[in-house]
KOLNUDREN-688561 format. One line per 3 residues: number of its first residue (from 1); their letters; for each residue x negated, y negated, z of N, C-alpha, C. Coordinates in steps of 0.2 Angstrom, whole numbers, plus 2048, in hexadecimal, padded with zeros to 3 digits. Atoms other than C-alpha are relative to their C-alpha. Example, Ala and Ser with C-alpha at 12.3 -4.5 7.8 and 13.67 -1.06 7.14 Angstrom:
KOLNUDREN-688561
1	as	7FC,806,800,7C2,816,827,7FC,7FA,800 ~ 804,806,7FF,7BC,805,824,804,7FB,803
***
This chain:
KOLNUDREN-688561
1	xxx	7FC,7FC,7FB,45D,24A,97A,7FC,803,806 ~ 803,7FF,7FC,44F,251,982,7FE,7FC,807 ~ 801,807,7FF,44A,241,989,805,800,805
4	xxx	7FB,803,7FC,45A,23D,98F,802,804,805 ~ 801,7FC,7FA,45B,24D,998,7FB,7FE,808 ~ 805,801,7FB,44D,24A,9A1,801,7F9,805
7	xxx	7FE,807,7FD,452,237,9A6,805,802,804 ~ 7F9,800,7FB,461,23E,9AE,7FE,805,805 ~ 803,7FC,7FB,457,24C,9B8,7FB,7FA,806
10	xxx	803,805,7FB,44C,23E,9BF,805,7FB,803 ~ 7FB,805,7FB,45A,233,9C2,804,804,806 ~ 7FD,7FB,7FA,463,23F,9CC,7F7,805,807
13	xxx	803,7FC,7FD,452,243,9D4,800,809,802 ~ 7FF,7FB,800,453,254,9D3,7F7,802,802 ~ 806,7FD,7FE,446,25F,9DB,800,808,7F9
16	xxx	801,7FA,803,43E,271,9D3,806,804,803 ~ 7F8,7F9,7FD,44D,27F,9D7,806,7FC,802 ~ 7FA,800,802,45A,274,9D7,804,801,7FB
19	xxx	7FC,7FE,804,468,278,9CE,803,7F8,7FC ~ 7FE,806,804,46D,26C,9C0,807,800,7FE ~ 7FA,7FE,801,480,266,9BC,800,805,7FC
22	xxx	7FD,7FC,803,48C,272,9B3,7FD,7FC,7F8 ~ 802,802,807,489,271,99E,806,7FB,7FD ~ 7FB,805,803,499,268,99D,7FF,7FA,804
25	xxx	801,807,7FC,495,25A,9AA,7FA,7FE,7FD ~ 806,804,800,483,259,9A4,802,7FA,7F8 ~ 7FF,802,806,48C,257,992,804,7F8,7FF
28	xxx	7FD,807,7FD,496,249,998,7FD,7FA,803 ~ 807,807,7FE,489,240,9A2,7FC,7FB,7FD ~ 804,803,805,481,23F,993,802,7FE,7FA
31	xxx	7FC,800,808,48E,23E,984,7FE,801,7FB ~ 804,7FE,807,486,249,97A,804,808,7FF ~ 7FE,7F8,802,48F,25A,973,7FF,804,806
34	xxx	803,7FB,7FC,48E,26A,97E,7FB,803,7FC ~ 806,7FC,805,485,271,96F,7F9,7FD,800 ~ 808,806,800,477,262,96E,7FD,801,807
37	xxx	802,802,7FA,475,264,981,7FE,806,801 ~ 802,7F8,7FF,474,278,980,7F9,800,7FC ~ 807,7FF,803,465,277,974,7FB,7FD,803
40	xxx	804,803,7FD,45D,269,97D,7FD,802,806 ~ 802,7FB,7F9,45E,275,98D,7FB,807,7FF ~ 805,7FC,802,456,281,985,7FA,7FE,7FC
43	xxx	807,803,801,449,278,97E,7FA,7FF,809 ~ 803,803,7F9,444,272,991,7FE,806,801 ~ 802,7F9,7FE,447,284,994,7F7,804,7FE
46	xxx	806,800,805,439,288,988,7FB,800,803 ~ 806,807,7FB,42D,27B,990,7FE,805,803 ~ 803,800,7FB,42F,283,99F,805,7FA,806
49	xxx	7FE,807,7FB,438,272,9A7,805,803,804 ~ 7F9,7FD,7FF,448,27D,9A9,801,807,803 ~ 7FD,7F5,802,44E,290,9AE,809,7FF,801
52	xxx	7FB,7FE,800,45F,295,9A8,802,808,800 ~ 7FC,7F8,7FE,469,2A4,9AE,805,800,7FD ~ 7F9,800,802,477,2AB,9A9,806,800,803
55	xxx	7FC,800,7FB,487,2A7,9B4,7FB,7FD,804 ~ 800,805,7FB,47B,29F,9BE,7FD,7F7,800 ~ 800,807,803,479,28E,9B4,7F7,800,7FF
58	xxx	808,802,802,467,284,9B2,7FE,7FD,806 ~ 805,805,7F9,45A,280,9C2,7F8,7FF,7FB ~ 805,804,803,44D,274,9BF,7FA,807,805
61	xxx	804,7FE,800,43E,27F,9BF,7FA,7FC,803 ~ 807,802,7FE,42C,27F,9C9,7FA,801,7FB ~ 806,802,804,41E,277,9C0,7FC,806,800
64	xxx	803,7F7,7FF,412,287,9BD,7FB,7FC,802 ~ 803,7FE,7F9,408,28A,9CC,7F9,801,7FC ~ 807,7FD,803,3FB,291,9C0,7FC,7FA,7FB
67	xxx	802,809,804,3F7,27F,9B7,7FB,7FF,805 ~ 801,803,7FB,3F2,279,9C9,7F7,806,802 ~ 805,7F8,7FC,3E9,28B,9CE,7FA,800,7FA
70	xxx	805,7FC,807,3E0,28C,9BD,7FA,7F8,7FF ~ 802,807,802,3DA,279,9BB,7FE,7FC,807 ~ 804,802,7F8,3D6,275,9CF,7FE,805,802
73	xxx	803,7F9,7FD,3D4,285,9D7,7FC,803,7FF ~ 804,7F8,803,3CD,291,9CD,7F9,7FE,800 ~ 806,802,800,3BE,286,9C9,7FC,7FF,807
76	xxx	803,802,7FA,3B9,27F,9DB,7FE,806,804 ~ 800,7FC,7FC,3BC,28E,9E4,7FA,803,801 ~ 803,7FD,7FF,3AD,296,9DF,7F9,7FD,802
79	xxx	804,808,7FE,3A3,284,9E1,800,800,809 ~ 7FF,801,7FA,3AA,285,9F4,7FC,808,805 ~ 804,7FA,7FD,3A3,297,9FA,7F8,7FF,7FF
82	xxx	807,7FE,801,391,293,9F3,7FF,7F5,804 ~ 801,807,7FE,394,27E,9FA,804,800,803 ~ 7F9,802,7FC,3A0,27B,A0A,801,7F9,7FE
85	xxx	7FD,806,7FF,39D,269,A06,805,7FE,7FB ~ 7FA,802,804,3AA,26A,9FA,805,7FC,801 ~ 7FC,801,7FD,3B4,267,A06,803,7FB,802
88	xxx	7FC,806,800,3B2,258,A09,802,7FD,7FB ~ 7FC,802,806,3B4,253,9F8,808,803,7FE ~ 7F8,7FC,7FF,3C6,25C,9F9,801,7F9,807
91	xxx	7FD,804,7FD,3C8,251,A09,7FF,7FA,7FE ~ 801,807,802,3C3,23F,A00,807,801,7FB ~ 7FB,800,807,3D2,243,9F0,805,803,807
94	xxx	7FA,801,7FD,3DE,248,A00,801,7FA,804 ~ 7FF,806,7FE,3DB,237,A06,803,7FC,7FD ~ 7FC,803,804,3E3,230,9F8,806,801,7FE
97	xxx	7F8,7FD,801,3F0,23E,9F6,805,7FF,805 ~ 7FA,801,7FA,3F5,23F,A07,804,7FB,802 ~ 7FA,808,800,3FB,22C,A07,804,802,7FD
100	xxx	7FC,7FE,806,400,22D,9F8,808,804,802 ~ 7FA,7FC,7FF,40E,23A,9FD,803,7FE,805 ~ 7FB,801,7FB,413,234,A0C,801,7F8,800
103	xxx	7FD,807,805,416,221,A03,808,804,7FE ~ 7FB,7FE,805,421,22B,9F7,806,803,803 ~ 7FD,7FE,7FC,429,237,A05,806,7FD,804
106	xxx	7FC,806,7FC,42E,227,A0E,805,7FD,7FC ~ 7FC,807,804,437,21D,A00,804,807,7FD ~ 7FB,7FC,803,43F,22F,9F9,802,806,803
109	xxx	7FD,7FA,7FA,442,23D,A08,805,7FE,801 ~ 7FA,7FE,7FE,453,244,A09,803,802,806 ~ 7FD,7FC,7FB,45C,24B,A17,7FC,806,801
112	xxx	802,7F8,803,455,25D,A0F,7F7,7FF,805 ~ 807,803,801,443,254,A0F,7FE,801,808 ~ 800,802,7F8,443,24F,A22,800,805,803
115	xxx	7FF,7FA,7FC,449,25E,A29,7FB,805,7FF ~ 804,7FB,801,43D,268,A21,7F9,7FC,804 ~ 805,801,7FD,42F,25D,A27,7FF,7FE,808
118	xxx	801,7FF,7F8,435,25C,A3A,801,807,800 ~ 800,7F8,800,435,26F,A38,7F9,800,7FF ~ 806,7FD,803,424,270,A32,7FD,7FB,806
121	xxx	804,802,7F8,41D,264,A41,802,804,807 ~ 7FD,7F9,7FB,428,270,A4D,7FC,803,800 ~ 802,7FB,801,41F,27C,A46,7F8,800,804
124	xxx	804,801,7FF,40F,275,A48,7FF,7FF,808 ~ 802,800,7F9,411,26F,A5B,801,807,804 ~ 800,7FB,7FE,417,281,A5D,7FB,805,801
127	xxx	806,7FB,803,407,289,A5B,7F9,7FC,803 ~ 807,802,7FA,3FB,27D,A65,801,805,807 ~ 801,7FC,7F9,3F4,287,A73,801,808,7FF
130	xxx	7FE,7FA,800,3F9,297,A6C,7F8,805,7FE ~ 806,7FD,801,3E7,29B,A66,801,804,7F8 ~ 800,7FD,807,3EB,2A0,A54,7FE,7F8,7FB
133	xxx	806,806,803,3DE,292,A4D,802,800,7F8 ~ 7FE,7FF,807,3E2,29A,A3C,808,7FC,7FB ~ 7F9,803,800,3F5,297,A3C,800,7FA,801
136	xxx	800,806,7FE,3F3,287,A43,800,7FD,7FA ~ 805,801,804,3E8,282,A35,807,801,7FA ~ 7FC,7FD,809,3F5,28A,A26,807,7FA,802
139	xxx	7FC,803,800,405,281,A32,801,7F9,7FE ~ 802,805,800,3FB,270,A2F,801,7FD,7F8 ~ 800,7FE,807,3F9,274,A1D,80A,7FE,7FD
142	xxx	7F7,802,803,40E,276,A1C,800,7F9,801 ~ 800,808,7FF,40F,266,A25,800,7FA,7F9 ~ 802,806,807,407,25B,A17,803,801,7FA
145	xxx	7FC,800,806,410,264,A0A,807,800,800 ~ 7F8,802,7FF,420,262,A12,802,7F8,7FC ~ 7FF,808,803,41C,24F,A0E,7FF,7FF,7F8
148	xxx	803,802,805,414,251,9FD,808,803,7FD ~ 7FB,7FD,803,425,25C,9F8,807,7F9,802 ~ 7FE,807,800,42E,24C,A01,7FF,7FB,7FB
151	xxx	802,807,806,426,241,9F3,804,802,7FA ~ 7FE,7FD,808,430,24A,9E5,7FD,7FE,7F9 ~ 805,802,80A,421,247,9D8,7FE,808,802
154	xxx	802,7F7,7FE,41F,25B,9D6,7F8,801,7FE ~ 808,800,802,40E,257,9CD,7FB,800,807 ~ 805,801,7FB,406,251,9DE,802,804,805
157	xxx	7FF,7FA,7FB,40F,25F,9E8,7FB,806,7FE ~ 803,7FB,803,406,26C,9DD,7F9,7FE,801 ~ 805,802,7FF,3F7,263,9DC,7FC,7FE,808
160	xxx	803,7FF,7F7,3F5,261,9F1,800,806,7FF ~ 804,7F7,7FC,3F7,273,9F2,7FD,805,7FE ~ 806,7FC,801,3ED,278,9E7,7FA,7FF,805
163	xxx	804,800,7FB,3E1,270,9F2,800,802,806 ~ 7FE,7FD,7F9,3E9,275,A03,7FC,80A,7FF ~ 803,7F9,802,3E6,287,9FA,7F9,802,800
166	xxx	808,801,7FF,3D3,284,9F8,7FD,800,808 ~ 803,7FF,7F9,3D0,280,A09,802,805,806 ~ 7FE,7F9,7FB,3DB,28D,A11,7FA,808,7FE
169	xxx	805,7FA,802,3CE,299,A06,7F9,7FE,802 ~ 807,802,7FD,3C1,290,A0D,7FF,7FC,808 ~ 802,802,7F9,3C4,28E,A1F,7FA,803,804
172	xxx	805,7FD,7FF,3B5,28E,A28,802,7FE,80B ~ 802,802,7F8,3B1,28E,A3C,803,7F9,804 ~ 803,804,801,3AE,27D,A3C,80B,7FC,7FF
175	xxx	7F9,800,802,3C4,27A,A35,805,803,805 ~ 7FD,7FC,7FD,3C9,287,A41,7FE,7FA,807 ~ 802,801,7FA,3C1,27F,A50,802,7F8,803
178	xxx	7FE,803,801,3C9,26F,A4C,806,801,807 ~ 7F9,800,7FE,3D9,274,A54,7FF,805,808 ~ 803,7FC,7F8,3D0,27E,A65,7FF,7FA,804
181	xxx	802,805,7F9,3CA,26D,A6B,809,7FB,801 ~ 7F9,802,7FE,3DB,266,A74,802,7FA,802 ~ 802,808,803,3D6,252,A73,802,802,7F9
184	xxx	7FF,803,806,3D6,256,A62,806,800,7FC ~ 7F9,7FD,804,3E5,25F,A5E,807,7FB,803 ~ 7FC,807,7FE,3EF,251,A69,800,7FC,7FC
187	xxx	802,808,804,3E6,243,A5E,804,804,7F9 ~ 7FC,7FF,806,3EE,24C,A4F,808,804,801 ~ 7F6,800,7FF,3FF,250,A57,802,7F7,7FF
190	xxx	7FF,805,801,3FE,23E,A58,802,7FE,7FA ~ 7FF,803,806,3FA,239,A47,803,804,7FC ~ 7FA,7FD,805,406,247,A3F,806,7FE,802
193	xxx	7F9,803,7FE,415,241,A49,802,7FA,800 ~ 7FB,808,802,413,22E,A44,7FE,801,7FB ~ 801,7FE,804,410,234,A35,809,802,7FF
196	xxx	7F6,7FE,7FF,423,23D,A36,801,7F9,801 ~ 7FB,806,7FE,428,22E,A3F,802,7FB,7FA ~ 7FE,804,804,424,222,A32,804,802,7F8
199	xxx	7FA,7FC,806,42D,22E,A23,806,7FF,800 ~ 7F8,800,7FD,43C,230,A2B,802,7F9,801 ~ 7FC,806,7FF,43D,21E,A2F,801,7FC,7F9
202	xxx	801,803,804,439,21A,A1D,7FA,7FB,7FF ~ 805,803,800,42A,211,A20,7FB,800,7FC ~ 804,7FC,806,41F,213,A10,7FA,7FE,800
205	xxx	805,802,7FE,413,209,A14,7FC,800,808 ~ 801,7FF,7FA,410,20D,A26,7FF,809,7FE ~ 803,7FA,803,411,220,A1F,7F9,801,7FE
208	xxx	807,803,804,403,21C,A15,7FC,800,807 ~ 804,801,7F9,3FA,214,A24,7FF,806,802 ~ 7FE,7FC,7FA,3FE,221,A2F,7FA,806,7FD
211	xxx	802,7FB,804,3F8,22F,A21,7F8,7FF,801 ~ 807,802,7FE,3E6,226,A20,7FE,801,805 ~ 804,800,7F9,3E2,224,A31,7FF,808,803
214	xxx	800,7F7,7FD,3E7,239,A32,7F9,802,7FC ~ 806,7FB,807,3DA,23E,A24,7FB,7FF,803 ~ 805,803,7FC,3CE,232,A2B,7FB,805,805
217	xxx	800,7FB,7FC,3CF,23B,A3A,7FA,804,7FF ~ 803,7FA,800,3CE,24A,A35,7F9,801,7FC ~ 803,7FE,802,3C1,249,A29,7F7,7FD,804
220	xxx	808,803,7F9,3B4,23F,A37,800,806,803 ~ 802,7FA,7FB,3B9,24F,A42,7FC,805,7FD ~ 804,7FE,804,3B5,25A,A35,7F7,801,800
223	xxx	809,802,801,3A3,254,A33,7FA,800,808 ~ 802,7FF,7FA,3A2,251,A46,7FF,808,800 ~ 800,7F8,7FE,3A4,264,A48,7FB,803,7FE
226	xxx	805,7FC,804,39A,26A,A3C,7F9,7FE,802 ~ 807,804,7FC,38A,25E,A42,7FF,803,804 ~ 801,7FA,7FB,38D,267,A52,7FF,808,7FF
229	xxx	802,7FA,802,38C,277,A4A,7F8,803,7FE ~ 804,7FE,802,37F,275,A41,7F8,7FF,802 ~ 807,804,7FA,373,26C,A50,800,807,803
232	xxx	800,7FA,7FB,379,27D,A5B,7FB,804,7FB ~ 803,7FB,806,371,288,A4A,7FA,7FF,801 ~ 808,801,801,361,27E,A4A,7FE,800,807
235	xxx	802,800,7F9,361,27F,A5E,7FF,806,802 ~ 7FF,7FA,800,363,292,A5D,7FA,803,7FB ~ 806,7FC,803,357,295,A51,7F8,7FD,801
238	xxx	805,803,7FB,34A,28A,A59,7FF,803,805 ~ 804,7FC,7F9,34B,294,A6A,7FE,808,7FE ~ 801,7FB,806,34C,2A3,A5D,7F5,802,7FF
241	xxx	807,805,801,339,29C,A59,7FB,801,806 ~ 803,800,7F7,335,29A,A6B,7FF,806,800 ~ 802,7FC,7FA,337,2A9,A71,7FB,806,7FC
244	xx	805,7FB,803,32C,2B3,A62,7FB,7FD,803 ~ 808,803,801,31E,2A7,A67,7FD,803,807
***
């Protein structure tokens, strides 16, 4: 029974909070007793798969947050303050996520799906040029997850932002400065808006593409930046040098 529950939660696509049919349509759907279908709901309940209210029926419940936090977060985080270069190891596993989702976004975004992700691009062109480097940075972060949540696999939505959550706690200069040079923030309006484009048209393989070619991007910029960073360090502590002598 449990099982069968669950076959009909997937078949109807159902996301985490939405609301599941009434007990008597779900009973029907399934032709199973309302009693057989009430204990089975309270078993998911159990789990965790489920929350029921009283008067306000059963919503599919959000995978725990603290599985993701406890099991990627909690462990790296401390790895990333004493080594930035975590980070790129975190951007090598979003090159595979962030296709990944925006494949999946394309062949299964809703109306719901869409509008939230032309909202979070909105969002993000609204905020070039304002000088909040920070914001910028966290509305980039919604962006991706608008698509990973798109994907309706909640496992790889939870597990992107665990990571997106690691790097927001470990934005460094070097992240921030990404979004000051105005070539660059063009080049990745670019690749976030064909990025959109190909979701919305369905394209799941050109999503894909699209995704790549952004991470890429970013994660060449990334390296460029810091190079420069850490050439100006050793340029600065060389005239540092000098001028004792």
């Amino acid at each position: 029974m449990d099982v069968a529950l669950e076959a009909l939660i997937a078949r109807r696509k159902l996301l985490p909070g939405a609301r599941l049919p009434s007990e008597r349509a779900l009973a029907e759907a399934l032709g199973v007793s309302r009693n057989s279908l009430r204990e089975a709901m309270n078993r998911l309940a159990a789990r965790g798969r489920i929350t029921i209210r009283p008067r306000a029926g059963a919503t599919l419940a959000e995978p725990p947050a603290q599985w993701t936090e406890r099991m990627i977060a909690a462990p790296l985080a401390p790895l990333m303050k004493v080594d930035p270069g975590y980070d790129h190891d975190i951007f090598e596993v979003r090159e595979a996520l962030d296709g990944t989702a925006a494949y999946h976004a394309a062949r299964r975004a809703d109306g719901v799906d869409k509008d939230r992700i032309r909202r979070r691009f909105d969002a993000m062109e609204k905020l070039h040029g304002e000088g909040d480097l920070l914001a910028a940075s966290h509305a980039d972060a919604a962006f991706h997850l608008a698509i990973a949540h798109a994907s309706h696999n909640a496992v790889l939505t939870h597990v992107m932002s665990s990571l997106f959550g690691l790097l927001h706690t470990s934005i460094s200069q070097s992240r921030q400065k990404i979004y000051a040079v105005p070539l660059t923030f063009d080049a990745l309006s670019v690749q976030h808006r064909t990025i959109m484009d190909r979701i919305l048209a369905g394209d799941a393989d050109g999503a894909r593409d699209a995704a790549d070619v952004h991470l890429a991007f970013v994660r060449d910029t990334v390296r460029r930046v810091e190079e420069d960073l850490a050439r100006d360090a050793r340029a600065a502590a060389a005239r540092d040098v000098g001028d004792m002598l």
